[in-house]
Every structure is written in C-alpha cells, then in structure tokens.
N, CA, C and O atoms as CSV, one atom per row, in Angstrom:
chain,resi,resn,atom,element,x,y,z
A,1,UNK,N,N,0.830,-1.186,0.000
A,1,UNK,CA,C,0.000,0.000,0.000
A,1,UNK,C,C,0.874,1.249,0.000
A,1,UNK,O,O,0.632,2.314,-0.568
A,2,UNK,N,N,2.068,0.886,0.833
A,2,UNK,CA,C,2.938,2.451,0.414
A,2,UNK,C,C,3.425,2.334,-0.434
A,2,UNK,O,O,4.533,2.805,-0.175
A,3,UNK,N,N,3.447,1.851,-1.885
A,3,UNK,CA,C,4.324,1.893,-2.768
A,3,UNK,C,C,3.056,2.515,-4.083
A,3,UNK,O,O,3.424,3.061,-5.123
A,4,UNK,N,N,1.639,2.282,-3.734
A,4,UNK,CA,C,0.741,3.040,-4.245
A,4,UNK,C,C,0.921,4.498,-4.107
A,4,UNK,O,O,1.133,5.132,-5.141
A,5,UNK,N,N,0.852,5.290,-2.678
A,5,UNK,CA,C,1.252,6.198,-2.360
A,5,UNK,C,C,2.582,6.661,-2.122
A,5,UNK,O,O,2.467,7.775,-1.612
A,6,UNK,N,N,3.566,6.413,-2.218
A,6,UNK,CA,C,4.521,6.627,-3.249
A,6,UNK,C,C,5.037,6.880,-4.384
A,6,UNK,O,O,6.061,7.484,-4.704
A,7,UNK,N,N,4.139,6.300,-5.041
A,7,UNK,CA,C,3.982,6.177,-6.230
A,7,UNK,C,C,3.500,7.771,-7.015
A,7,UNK,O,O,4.154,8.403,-7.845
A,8,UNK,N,N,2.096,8.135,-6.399
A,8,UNK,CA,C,1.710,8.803,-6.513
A,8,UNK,C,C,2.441,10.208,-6.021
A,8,UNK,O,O,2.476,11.322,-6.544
A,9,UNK,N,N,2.856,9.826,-5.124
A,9,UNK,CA,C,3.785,11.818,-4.585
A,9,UNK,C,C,4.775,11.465,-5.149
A,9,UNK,O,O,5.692,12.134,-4.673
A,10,UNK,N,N,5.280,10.569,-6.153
A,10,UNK,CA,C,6.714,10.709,-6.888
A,10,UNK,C,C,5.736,11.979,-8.431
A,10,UNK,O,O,5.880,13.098,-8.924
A,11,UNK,N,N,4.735,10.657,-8.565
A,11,UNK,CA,C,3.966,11.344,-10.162
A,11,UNK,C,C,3.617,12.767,-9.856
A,11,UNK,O,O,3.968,13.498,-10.782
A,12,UNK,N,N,3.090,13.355,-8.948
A,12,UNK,CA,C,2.566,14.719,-7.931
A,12,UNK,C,C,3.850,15.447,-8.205
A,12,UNK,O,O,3.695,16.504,-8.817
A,13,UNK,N,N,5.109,15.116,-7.886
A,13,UNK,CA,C,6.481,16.066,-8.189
A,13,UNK,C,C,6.679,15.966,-8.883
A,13,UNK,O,O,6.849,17.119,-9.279
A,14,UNK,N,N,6.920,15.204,-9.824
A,14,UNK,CA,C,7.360,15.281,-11.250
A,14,UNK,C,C,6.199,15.956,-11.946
A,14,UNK,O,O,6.526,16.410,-13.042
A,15,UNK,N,N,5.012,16.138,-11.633
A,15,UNK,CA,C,4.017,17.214,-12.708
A,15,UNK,C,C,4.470,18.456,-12.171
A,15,UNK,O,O,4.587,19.356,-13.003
A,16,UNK,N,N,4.771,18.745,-10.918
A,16,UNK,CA,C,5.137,19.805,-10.726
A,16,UNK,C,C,6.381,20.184,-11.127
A,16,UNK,O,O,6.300,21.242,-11.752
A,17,UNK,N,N,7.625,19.735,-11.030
A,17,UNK,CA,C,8.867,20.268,-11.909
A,17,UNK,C,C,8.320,20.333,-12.970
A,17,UNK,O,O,8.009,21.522,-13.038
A,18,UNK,N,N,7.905,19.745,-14.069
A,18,UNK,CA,C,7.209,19.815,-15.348
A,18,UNK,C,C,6.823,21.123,-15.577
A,18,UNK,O,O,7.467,21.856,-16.327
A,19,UNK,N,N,5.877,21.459,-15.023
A,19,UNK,CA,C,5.484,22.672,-14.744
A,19,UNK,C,C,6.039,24.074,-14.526
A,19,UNK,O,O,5.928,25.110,-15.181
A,20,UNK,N,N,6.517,23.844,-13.669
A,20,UNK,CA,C,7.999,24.557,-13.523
A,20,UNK,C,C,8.729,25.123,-14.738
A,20,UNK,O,O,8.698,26.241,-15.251
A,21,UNK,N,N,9.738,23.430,-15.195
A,21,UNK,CA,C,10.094,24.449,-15.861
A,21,UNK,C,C,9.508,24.401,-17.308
A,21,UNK,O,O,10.278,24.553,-18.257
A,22,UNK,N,N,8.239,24.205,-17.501
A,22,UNK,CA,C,7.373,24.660,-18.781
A,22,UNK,C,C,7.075,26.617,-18.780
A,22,UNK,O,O,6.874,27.506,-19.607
A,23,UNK,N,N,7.176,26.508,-17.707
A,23,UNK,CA,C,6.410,27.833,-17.156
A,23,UNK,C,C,8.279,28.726,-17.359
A,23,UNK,O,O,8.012,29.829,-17.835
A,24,UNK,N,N,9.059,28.677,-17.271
A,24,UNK,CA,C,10.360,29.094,-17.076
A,24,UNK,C,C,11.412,29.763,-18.584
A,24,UNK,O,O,12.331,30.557,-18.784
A,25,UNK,N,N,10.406,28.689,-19.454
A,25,UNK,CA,C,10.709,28.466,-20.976
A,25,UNK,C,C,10.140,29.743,-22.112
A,25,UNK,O,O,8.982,29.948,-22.475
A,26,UNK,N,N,11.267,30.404,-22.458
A,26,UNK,CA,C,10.241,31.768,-23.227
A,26,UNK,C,C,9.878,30.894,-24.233
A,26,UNK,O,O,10.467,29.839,-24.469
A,27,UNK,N,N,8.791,31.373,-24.906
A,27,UNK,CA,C,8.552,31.246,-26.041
A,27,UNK,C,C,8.466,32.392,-26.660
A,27,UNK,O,O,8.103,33.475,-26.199
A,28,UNK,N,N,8.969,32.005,-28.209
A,28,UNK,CA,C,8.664,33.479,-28.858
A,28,UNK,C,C,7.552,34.384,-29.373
A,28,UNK,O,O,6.742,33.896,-30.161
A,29,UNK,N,N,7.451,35.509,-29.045
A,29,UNK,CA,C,6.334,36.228,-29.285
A,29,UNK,C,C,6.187,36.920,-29.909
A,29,UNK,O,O,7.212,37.578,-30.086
A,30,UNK,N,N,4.988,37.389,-30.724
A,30,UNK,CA,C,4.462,38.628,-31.966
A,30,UNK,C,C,3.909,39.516,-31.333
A,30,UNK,O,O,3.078,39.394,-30.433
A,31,UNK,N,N,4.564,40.910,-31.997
A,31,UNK,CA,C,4.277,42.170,-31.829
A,31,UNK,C,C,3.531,42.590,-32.834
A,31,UNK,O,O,3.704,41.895,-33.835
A,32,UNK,N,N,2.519,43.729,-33.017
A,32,UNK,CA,C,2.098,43.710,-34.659
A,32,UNK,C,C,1.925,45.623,-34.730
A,32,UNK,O,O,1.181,46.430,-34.172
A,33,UNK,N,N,2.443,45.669,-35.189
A,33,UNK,CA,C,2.475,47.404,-35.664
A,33,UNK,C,C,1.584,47.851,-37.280
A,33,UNK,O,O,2.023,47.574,-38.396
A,34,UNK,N,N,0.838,48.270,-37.118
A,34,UNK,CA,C,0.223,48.978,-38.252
A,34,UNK,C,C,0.133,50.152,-38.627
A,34,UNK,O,O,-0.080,51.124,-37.902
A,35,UNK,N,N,0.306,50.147,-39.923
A,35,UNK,CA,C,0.520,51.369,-40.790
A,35,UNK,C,C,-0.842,51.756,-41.542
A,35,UNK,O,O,-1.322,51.274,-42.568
A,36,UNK,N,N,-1.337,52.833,-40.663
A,36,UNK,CA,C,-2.933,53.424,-41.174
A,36,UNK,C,C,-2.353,54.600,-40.995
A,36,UNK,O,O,-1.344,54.889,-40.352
A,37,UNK,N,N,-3.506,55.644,-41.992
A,37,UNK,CA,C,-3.389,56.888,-42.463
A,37,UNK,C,C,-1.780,57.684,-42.105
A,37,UNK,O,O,-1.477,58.513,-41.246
A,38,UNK,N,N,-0.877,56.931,-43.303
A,38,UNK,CA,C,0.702,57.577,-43.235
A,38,UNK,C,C,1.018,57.766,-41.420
A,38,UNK,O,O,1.234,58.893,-40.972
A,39,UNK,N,N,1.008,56.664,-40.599
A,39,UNK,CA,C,1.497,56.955,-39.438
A,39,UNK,C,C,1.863,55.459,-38.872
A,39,UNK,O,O,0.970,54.710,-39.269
A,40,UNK,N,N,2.477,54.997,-38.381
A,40,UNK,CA,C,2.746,53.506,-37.344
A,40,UNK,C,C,1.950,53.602,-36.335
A,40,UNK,O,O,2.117,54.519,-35.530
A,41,UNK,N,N,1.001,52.744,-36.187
A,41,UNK,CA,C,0.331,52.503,-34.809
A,41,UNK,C,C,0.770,51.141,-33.960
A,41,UNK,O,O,0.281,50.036,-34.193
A,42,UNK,N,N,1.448,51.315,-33.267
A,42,UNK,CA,C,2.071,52.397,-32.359
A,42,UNK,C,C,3.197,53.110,-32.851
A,42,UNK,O,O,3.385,52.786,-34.023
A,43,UNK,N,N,3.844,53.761,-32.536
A,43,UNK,CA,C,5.041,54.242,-33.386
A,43,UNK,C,C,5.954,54.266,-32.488
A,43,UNK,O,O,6.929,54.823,-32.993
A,44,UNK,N,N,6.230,53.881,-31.139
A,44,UNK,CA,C,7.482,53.460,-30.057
A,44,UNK,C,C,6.571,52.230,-29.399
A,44,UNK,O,O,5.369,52.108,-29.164
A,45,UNK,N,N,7.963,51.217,-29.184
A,45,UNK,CA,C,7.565,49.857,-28.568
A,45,UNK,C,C,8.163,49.336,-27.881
A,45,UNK,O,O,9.313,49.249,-28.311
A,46,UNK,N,N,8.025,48.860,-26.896
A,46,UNK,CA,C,9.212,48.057,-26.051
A,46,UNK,C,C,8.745,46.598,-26.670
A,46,UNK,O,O,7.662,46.198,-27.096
A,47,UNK,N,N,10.481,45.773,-26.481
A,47,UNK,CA,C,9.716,44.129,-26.463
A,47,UNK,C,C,11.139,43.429,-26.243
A,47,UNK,O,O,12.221,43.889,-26.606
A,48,UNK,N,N,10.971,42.527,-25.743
A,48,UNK,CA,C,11.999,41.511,-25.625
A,48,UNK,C,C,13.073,40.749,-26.705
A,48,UNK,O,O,12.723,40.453,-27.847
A,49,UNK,N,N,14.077,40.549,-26.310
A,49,UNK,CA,C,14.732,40.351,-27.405
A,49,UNK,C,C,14.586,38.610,-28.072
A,49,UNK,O,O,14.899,37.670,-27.342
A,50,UNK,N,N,14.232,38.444,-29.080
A,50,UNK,CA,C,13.427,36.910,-29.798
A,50,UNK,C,C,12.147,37.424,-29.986
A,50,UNK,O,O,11.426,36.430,-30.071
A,51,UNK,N,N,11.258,38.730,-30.133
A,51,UNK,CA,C,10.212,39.160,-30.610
A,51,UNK,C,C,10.159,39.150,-31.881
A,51,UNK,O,O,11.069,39.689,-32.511
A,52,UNK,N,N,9.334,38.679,-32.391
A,52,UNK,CA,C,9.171,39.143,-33.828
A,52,UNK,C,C,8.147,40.056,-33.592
A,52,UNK,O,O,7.299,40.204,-32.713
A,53,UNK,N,N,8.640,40.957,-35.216
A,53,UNK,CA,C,7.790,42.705,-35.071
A,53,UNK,C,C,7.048,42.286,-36.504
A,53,UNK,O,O,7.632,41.747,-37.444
A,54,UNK,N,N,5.628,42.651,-36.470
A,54,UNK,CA,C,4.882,42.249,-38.014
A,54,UNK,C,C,3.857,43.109,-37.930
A,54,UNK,O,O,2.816,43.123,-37.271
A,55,UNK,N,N,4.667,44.298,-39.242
A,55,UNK,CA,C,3.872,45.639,-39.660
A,55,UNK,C,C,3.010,44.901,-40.458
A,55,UNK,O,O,3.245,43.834,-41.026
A,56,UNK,N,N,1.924,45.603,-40.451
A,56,UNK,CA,C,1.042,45.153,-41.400
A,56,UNK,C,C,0.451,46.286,-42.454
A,56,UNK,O,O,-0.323,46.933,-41.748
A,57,UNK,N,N,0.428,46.743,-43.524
A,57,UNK,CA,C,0.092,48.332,-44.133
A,57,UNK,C,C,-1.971,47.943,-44.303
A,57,UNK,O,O,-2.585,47.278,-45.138
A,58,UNK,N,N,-2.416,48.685,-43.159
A,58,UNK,CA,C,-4.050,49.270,-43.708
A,58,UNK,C,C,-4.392,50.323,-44.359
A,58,UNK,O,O,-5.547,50.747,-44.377
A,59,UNK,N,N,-3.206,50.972,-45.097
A,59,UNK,CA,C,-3.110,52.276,-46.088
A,59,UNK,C,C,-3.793,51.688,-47.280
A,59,UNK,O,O,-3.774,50.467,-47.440
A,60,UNK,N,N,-4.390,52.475,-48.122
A,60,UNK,CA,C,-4.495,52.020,-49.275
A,60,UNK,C,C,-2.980,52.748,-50.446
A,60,UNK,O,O,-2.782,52.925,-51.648
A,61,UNK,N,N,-2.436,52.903,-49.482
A,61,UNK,CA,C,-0.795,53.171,-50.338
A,61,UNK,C,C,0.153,52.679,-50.004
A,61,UNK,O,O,0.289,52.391,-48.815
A,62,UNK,N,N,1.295,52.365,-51.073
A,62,UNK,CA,C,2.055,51.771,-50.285
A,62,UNK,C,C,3.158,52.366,-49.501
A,62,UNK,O,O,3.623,53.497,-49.641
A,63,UNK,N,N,3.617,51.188,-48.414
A,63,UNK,CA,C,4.472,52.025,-47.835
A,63,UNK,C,C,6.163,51.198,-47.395
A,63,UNK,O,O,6.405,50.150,-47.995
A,64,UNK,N,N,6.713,51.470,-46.866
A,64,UNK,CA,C,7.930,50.589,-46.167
A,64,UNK,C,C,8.490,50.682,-45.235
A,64,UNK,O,O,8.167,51.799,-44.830
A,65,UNK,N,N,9.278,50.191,-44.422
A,65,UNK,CA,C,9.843,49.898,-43.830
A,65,UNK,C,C,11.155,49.513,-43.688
A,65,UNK,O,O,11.520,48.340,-43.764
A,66,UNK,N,N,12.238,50.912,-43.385
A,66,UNK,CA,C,13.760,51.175,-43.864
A,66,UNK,C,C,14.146,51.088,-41.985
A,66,UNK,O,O,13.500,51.908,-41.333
A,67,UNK,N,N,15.144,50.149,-41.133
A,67,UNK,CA,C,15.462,50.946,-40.306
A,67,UNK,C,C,16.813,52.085,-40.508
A,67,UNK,O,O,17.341,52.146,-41.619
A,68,UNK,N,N,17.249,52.839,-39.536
A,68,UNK,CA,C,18.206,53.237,-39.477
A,68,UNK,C,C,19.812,52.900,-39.604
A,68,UNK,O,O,20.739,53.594,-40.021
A,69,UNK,N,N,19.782,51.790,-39.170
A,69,UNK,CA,C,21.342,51.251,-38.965
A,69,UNK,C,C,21.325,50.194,-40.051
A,69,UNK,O,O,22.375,49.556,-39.982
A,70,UNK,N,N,20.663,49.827,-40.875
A,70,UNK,CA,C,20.724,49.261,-42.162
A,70,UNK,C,C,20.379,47.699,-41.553
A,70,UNK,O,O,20.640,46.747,-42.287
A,71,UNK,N,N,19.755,47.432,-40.125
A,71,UNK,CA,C,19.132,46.030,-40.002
A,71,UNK,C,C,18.248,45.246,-40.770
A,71,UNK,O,O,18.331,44.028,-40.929
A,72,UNK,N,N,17.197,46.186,-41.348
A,72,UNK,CA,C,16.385,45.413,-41.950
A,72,UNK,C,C,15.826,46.571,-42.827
A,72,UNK,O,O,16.162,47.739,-42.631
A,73,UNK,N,N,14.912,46.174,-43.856
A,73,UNK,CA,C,14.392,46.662,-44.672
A,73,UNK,C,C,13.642,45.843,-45.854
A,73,UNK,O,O,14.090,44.923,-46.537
A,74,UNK,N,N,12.287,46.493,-45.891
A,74,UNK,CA,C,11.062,45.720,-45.981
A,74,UNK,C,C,11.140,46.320,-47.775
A,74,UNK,O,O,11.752,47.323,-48.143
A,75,UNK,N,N,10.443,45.501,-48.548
A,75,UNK,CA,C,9.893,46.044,-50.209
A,75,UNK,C,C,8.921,46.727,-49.565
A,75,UNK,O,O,8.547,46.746,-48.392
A,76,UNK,N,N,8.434,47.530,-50.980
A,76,UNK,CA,C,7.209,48.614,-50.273
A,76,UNK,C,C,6.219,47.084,-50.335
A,76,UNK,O,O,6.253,46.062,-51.020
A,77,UNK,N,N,5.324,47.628,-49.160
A,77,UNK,CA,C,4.009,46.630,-48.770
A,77,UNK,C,C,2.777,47.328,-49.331
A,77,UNK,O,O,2.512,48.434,-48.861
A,78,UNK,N,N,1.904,46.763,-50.381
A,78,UNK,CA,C,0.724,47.005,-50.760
A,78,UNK,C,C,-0.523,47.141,-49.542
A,78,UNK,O,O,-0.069,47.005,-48.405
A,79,UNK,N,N,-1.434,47.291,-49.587
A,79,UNK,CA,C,-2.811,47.117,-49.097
A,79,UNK,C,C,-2.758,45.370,-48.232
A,79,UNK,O,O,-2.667,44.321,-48.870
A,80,UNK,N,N,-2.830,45.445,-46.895
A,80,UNK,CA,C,-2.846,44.130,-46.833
A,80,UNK,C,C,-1.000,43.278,-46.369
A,80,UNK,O,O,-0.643,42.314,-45.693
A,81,UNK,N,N,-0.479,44.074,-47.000
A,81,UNK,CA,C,0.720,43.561,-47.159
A,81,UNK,C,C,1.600,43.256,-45.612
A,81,UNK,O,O,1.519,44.120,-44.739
A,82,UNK,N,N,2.356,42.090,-45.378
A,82,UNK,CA,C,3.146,42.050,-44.429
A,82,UNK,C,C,4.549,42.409,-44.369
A,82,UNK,O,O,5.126,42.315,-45.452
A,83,UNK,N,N,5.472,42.921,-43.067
A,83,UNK,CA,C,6.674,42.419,-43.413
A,83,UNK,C,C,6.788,42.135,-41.871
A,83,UNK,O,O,6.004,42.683,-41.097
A,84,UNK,N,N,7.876,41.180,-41.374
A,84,UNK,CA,C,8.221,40.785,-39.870
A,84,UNK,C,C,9.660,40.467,-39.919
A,84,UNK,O,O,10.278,40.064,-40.904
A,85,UNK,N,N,10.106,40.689,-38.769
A,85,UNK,CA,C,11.540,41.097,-38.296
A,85,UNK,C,C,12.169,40.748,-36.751
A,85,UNK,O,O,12.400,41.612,-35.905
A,86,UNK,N,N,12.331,39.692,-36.626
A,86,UNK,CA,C,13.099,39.207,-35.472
A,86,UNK,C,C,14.121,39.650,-34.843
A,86,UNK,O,O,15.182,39.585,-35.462
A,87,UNK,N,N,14.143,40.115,-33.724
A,87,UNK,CA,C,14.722,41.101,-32.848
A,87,UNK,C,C,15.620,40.453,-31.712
A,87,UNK,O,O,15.187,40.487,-30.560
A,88,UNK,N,N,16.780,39.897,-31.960
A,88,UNK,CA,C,17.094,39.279,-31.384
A,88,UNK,C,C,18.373,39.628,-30.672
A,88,UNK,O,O,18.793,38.856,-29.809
A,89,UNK,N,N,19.037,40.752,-30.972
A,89,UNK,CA,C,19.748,41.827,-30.048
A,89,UNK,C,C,19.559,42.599,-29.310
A,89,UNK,O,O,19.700,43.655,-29.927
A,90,UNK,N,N,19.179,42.926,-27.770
A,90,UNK,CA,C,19.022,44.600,-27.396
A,90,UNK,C,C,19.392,45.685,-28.495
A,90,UNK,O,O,20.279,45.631,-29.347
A,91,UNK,N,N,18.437,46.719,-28.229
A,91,UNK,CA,C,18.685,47.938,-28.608
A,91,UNK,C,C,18.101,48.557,-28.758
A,91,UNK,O,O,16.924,48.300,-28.506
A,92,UNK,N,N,18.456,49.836,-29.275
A,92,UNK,CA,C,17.084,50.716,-29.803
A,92,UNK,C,C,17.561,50.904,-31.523
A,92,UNK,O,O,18.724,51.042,-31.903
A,93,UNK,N,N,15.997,50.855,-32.649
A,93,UNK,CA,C,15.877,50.982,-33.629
A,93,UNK,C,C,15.134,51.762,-34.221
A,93,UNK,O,O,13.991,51.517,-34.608
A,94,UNK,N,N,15.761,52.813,-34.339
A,94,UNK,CA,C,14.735,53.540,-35.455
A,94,UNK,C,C,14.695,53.056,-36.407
A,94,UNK,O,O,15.717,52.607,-36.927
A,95,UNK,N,N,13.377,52.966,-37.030
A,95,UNK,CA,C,12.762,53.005,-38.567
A,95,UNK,C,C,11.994,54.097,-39.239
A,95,UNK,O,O,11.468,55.103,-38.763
A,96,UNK,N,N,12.045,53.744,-40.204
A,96,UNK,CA,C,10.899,54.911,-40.772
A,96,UNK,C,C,10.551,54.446,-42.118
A,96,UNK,O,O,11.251,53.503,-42.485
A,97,UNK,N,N,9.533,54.902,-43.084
A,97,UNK,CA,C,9.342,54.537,-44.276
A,97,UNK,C,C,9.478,55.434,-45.159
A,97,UNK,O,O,8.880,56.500,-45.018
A,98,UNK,N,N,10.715,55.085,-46.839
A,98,UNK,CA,C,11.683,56.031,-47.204
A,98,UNK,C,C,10.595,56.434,-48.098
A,98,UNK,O,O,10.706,57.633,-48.354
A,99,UNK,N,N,9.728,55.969,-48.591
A,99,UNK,CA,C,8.564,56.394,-49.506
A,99,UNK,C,C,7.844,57.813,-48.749
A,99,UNK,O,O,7.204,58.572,-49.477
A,100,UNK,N,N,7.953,58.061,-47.570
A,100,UNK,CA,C,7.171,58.824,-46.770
A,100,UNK,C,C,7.868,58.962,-45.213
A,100,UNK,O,O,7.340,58.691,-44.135
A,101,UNK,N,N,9.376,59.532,-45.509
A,101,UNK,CA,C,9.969,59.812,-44.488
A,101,UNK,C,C,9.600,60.399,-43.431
A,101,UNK,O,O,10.325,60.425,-42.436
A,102,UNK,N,N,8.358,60.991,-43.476
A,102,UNK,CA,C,7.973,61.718,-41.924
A,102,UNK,C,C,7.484,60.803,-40.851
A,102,UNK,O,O,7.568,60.935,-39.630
A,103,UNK,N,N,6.833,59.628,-41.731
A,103,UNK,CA,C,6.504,58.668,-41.274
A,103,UNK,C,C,7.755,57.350,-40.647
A,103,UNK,O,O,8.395,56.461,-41.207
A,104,UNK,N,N,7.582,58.054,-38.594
A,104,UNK,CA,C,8.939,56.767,-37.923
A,104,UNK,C,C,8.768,56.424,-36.760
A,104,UNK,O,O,8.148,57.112,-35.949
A,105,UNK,N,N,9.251,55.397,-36.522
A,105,UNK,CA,C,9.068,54.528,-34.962
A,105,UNK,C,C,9.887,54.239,-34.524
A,105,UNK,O,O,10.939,54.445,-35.131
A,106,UNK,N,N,9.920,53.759,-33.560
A,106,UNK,CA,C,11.286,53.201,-33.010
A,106,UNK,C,C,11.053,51.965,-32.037
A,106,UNK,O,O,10.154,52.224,-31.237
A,107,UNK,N,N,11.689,50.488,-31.841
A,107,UNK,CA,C,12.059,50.116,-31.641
A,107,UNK,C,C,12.872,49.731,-30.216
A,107,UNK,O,O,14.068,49.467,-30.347
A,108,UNK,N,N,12.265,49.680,-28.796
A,108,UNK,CA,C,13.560,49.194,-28.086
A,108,UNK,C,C,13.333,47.824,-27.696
A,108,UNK,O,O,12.155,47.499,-27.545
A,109,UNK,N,N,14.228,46.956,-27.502
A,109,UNK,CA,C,14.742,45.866,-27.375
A,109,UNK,C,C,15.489,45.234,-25.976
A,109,UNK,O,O,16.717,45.226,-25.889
A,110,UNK,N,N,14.968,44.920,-25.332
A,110,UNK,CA,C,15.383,44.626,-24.066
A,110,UNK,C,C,15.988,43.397,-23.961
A,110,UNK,O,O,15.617,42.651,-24.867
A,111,UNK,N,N,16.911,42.815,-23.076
A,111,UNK,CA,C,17.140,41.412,-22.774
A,111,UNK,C,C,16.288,40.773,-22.518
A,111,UNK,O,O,16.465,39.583,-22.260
C-alpha cells in the first residue's frame, strides 16, 4: 500500500517540476504594428529580445519599412501587405518609411 502512495507523490512532483520548468521556458512572441493613415500605430515599442515585429500596411498606399542602422528593410508593402523582423539583439531601432519619411518609430529591445 505504500508503494501506491509513493507512487503517486513521486507522479505529484514530477508534474510539478514539469510545470515549472514549462512555465520558465520563453517562447517566442508577436508584436504587430500597423501602418494606417501615413502613421505607425504604435510608433514606439518596447519588447523583448526573440520578438518578432509584423507591420502590417491598412493604407491604401504603399508604404515601407527602412530601419536606421541598415538592419532590416522591408519592399514597399501594398494594401494588406506584411513584413516581420526578429529582434534578437538589445537595442534601440529607429525606422521609418523612405517612400514617406515623416513617417517613424522606433524600436527598443530589451534582454
């Protein structure tokens, strides 16, 4: 009979470490920034570093996505159009879109 209950507070700890470290484990996560009426919504972001960032354009023009330090850079995006960008350094990034330079965001990146 103690090897029933034994049994059981061995299975009882082991769901709990399980748990643990399931719970401990990042997974990676989506950010989503949209581009309506010539502006980024949001246009500053914090996020962790292994974020992916996915502008999406609700303009009916197109637009892009240039950053500053030459990390990334998107084709212009139609109506609808995506681009996403994995962030996997700290930092801070400005972007902006070269079709419509007034239009910029930025980027920080945390550990």
């Amino acid at each position: 009979m103690s090897l029933v209950y034994d049994g059981a507070r061995a299975f009882a700890a082991g769901a709990l470490v399980s748990c643990v470290v399931c719970a401990a484990v990042a997974l990676p996560t989506n950010t989503h920034i949209t581009i309506d009426n010539f502006s980024f919504k949001a246009a500053k972001i914090t996020v962790s570093a292994g974020t992916t960032v996915v502008w999406e354009n609700d303009d009916d023009i197109a637009h892009n996505i240039v950053s500053l330090d030459g990390a990334f850079r998107s084709q212009a995006l139609d109506t609808e159009d995506k681009f996403t960008f994995t962030f996997e350094k700290p930092g801070t990034y400005g972007y902006f879109c070269s079709l419509h330079p007034r239009m910029q965001g930025e980027i920080v990146v945390t550990p």
